[in-house]
N, C-alpha and C positions, 0 to 999 in steps of 0.2 A: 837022616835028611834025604828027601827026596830029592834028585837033582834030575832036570829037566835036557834034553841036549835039543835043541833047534838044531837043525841044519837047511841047508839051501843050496836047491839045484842050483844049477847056472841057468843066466835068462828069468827065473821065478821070482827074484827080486824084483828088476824092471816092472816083470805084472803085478804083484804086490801094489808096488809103487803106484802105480796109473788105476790100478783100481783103487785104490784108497783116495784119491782125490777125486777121480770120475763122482766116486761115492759123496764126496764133500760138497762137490758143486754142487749137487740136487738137494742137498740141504740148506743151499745157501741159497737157492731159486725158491723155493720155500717159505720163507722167512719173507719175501716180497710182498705187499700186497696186494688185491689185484686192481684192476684201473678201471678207472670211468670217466668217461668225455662228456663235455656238455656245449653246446656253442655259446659264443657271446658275442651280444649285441653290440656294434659301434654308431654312432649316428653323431653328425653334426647337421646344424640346419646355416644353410650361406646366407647373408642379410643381403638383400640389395642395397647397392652403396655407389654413388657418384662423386668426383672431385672434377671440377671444370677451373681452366687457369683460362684468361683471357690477354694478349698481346695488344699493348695501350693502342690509342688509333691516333697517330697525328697525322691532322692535316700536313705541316710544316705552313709555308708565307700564303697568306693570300691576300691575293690583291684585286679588292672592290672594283678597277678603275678597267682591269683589262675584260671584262664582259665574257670570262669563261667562269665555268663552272673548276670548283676545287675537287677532287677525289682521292680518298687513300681507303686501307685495307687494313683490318685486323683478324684473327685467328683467333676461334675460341677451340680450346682442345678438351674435350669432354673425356674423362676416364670412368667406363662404370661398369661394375660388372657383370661378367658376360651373361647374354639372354634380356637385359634389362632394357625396357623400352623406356625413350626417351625424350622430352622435348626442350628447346631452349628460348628462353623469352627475356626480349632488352624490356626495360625500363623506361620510363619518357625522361629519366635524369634526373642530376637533382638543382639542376635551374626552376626557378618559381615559374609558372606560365607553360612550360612546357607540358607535350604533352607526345604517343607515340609516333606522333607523322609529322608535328610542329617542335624538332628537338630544337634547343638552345644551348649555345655556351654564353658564359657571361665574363664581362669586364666590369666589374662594379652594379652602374644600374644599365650596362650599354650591350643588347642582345646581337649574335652572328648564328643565325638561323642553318640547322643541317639537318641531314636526315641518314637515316639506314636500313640496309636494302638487304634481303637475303641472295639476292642475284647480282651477277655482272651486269646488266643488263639496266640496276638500278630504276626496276619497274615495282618488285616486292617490296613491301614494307615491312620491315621486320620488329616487331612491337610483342607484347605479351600476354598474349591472352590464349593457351594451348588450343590448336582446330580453327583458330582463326588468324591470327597476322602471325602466327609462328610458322617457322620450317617445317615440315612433314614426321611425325614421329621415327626417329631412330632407334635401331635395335643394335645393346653394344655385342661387341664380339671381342676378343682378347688382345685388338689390336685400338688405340685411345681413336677418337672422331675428332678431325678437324672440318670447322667449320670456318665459311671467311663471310667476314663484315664486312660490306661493303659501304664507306661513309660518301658523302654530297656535300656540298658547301656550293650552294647556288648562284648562279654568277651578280653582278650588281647590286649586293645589299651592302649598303651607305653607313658603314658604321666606323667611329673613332679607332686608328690604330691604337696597338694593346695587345697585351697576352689575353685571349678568350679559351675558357674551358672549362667543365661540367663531368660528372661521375653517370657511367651510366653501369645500372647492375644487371647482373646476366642472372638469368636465376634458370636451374635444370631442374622441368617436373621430371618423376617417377615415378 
């Protein structure tokens, strides 16, 4: 029997060692396979989208007898997204007879005549028909639009006391 004797410097182990795995990792790099990139498309498309809340408008009391005129204010807040031009158009109501410079509220069959103004100033008529009794197109921006209503209740009209009042719709083109 042939008998074989290994022996070992000192320190030749250590290299052994580190060579023998040096040697593994390159076959383990090996075994990888190689890579390929490709880009990818993301895309979404934003819909133009408006929500508008409008703040009710009451007169409160008015009284036919004292020879002023009645006034109050309401706030339409228009939310739309941003970039998106805008316009907003009242309604003539929904009283019969009415129309957008001749509003009415009603008491049964008993009319109290008002109107709405896009101005303080209560000289604009604020009515609906975009480019003409509407306010000047808006462009939104990430902060909502308030706009204010300005209501009229004309002095001296002679009508039965009562609750009077009437729906008027705001409608936002786009």
């Amino acid at each position: 029997m042939n008998s074989h004797r290994i022996s070992f410097r000192p320190g030749t182990c250590f290299a052994a060692t580190a060579i023998a795995m040096l040697a593994a990792s390159f076959m383990t790099t090996g075994a990888h396979a190689a890579t390929a990139t490709a880009p990818m498309a993301v895309t979404a498309t934003v819909q133009s989208a408006c929500i508008v809340v409008a703040t009710p408008l009451a007169f409160g009391t008015y009284d036919p007898t004292s020879g002023s005129v009645k006034d109050a204010n309401s706030t339409i807040t228009v939310t739309c997204t941003s970039g998106t031009s805008f316009t907003v158009g009242l309604n003539p109501g929904s009283t019969s007879g009415a129309t957008v410079t001749t509003r009415q509220m009603a008491n049964g069959t008993n009319r109290l005549s008002y109107a709405l103004y896009s101005d303080i100033n209560h000289t604009t008529n604020w009515g609906n028909t975009p480019g003409t009794d509407t306010p000047t197109a808006t462009t939104a921006t990430a902060v909502p639009s308030l706009l204010t209503v300005y209501g009229r209740i004309s002095a001296s009209q002679n009508v039965p006391a009562g609750a009077y009042t009437d729906s008027v719709t705001v409608t936002v083109n786009y």
